[in-house]
Structures are given as C-alpha cells and as structure tokens.
C-alpha positions in Angstrom: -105.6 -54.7 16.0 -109.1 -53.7 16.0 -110.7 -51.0 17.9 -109.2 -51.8 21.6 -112.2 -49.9 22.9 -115.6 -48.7 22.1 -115.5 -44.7 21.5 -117.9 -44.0 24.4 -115.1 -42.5 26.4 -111.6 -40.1 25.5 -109.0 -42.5 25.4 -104.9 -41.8 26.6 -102.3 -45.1 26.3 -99.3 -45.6 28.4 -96.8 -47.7 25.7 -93.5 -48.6 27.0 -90.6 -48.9 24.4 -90.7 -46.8 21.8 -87.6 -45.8 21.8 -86.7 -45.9 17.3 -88.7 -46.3 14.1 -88.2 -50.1 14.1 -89.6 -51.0 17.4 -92.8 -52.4 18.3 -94.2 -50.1 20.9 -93.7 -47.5 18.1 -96.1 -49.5 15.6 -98.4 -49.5 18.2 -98.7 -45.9 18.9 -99.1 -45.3 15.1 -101.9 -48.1 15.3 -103.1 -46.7 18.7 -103.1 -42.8 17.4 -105.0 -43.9 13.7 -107.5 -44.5 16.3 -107.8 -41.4 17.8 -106.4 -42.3 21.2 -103.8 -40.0 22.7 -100.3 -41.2 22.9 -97.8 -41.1 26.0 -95.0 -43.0 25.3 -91.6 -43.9 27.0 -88.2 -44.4 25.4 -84.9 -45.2 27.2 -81.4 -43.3 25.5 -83.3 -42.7 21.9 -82.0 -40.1 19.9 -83.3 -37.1 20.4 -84.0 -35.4 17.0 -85.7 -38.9 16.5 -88.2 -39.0 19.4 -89.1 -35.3 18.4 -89.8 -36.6 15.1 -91.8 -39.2 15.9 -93.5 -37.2 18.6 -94.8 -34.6 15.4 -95.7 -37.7 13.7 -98.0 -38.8 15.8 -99.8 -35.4 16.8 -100.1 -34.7 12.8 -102.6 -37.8 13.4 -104.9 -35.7 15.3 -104.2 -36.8 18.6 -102.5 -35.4 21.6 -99.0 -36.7 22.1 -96.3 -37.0 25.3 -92.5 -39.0 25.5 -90.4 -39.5 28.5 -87.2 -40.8 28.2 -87.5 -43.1 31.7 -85.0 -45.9 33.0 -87.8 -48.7 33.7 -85.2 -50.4 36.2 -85.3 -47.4 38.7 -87.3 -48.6 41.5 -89.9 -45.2 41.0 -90.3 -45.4 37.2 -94.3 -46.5 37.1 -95.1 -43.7 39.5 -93.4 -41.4 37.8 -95.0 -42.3 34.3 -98.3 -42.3 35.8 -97.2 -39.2 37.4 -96.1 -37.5 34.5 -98.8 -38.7 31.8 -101.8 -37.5 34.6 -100.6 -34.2 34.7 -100.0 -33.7 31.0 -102.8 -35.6 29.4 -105.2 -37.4 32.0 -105.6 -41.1 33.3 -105.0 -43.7 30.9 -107.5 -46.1 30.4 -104.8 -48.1 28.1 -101.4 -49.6 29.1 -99.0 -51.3 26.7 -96.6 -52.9 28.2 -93.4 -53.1 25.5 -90.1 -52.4 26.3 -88.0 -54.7 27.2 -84.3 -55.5 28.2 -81.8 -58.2 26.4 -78.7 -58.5 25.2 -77.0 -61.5 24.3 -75.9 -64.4 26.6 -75.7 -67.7 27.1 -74.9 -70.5 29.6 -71.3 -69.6 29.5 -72.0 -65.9 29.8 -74.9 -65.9 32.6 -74.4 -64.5 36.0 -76.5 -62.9 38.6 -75.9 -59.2 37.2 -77.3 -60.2 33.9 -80.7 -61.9 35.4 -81.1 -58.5 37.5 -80.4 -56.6 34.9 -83.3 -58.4 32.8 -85.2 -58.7 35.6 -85.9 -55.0 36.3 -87.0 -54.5 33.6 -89.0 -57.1 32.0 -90.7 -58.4 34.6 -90.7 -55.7 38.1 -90.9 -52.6 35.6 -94.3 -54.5 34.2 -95.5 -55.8 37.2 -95.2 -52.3 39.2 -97.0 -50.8 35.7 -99.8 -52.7 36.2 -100.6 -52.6 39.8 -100.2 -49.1 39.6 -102.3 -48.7 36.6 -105.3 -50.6 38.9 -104.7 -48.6 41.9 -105.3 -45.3 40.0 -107.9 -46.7 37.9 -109.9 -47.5 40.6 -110.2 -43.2 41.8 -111.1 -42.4 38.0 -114.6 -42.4 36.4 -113.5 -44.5 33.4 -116.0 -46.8 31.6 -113.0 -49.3 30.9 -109.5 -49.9 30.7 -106.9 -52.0 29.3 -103.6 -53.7 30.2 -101.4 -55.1 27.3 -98.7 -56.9 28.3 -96.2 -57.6 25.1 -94.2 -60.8 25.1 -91.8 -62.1 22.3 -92.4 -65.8 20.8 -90.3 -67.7 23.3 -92.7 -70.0 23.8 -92.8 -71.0 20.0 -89.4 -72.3 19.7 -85.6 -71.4 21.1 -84.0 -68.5 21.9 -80.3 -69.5 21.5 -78.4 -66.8 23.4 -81.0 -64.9 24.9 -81.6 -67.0 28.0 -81.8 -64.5 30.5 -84.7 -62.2 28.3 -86.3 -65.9 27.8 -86.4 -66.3 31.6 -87.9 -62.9 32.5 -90.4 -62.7 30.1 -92.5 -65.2 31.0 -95.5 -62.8 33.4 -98.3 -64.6 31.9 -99.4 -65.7 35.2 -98.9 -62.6 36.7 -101.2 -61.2 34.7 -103.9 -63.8 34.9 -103.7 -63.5 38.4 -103.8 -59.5 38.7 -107.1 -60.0 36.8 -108.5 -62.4 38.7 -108.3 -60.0 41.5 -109.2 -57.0 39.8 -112.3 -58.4 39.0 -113.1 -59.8 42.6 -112.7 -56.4 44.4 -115.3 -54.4 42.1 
C-alpha cells in the first residue's frame, strides 16, 4: 500500500475490524500508522489486555491512537464512531471499511436469522459508514478523503460453507454508485 494520500494535510483513519493480531484491519493500522496517520480503530468482544497492547503498539509509532469496542449491527454504530473518533482525534479523511461477520453455513444450514445477521453487518454497517463519512466530510475543510471498502476473494473462486458472508459482501456497486454521486454534488 503506498502513500494513500499526499502529506499536505494531518491525516485520522476510521478501520473497522481490528479486533486480534491476525486480522486484516489490524495490518492495516500498522501500515496506516508507519505512515504517520492517526489510528481509530474498532474491535467487537477482543480481549482486552490485547487491544491495550496493540493500542501502545501503534502510539510507539508516533501517531495518535483510539479503539472502541462497537457492535456494527446496532442500528447507531456509524454515528457513534464518527461521534466518538471527532471528539477524540478530529474528522477522518480515511475510512477502512474491514470487519466483517461469518460463520459457517451452508444450504442445509441457511435461514433468515443467519442472512440478517450477515447482513448488518457486512453490508448496512458499511453502507451507513460511508454515507455518514460524506455527510460529515462535506462540513470539514479537508483537502481529500478516502473510503476503503475491504472485500474477501469471493469473486475468485467458491466459498463452500460461507454462503451467507458470500451473499453480503458483494457492495461493489454501492460503492460505485456513492461515488458517482459524491462527485456530482461538489
């Protein structure tokens, strides 16, 4: 991951699921921070003498560092983040949409609890993230922002068992389509 922006400005990141050592959003804070760009990052149920480690970690990098331990399926979660990572460190100009929900299923497991369950998360959590990063972006005097929206390789072969995370990851179009506005109101 290169530079994700130029250094013209002081950069904060919002990164969803970081919630142990072996998941992706917390690579990408260590990526992020080598950067210099402050880190606010949500975990769901993580342990806590682990998030505090990781939390030290991270501001021995240099960099100012915030975690929040957040349910993304409750209906308020991206206003609260947004909430919560304003008041402690400033508008983010970066948003890394990570975390995500699965557990195993299949055709014979499948039922309407298990799609909501995914769905929450993986695809309103993100969606509300997003729209609520543009809304705030719009009332701050930032030179430029990003929105990262992390998907697994589902689309490169099959997922056997997973069908429900398979079915609610797929926001590609969302996104496309958030951008395409974005760009035509300003």
């Amino acid at each position: 991951m290169g530079n994700v922006m130029d250094n013209s400005q002081h950069k904060i990141a919002i990164v969803t699921g970081g919630s142990n050592s072996r998941d992706i959003g917390t690579a990408i804070c260590r990526k992020l921070a080598s950067q210099g760009i402050d880190i606010f990052f949500t975990h769901w149920n993580s342990k806590r003498d682990w998030t505090e480690s990781f939390h030290r970690e991270i501001v021995s990098m240099g960099v100012r560092c915030e975690e929040l331990d957040i349910d993304l399926s409750e209906i308020n979660a991206a206003s609260e983040i947004f909430d919560i990572v304003t008041e402690r460190l400033g508008m983010p100009s970066i948003l890394v949409n990570n975390a995500a929900h699965s557990i195993s299923d299949g055709y014979m497991e499948l039922n309407a609890k298990i799609l909501d369950d995914h769905y929450t998360v993986n695809m309103r959590s993100c969606f509300l993230l997003c729209v609520e990063f543009a809304r705030r972006f719009e009332t701050y005097d930032l030179d430029a922002g990003r929105i990262i929206n992390m998907t697994s390789g589902q689309d490169i072969g099959p997922m056997p068992g997973e069908l429900a995370y398979v079915a609610t990851v797929q926001y590609q179009h969302f996104q496309d389509h958030c951008h395409k506005n974005w760009h035509h109101s300003g």
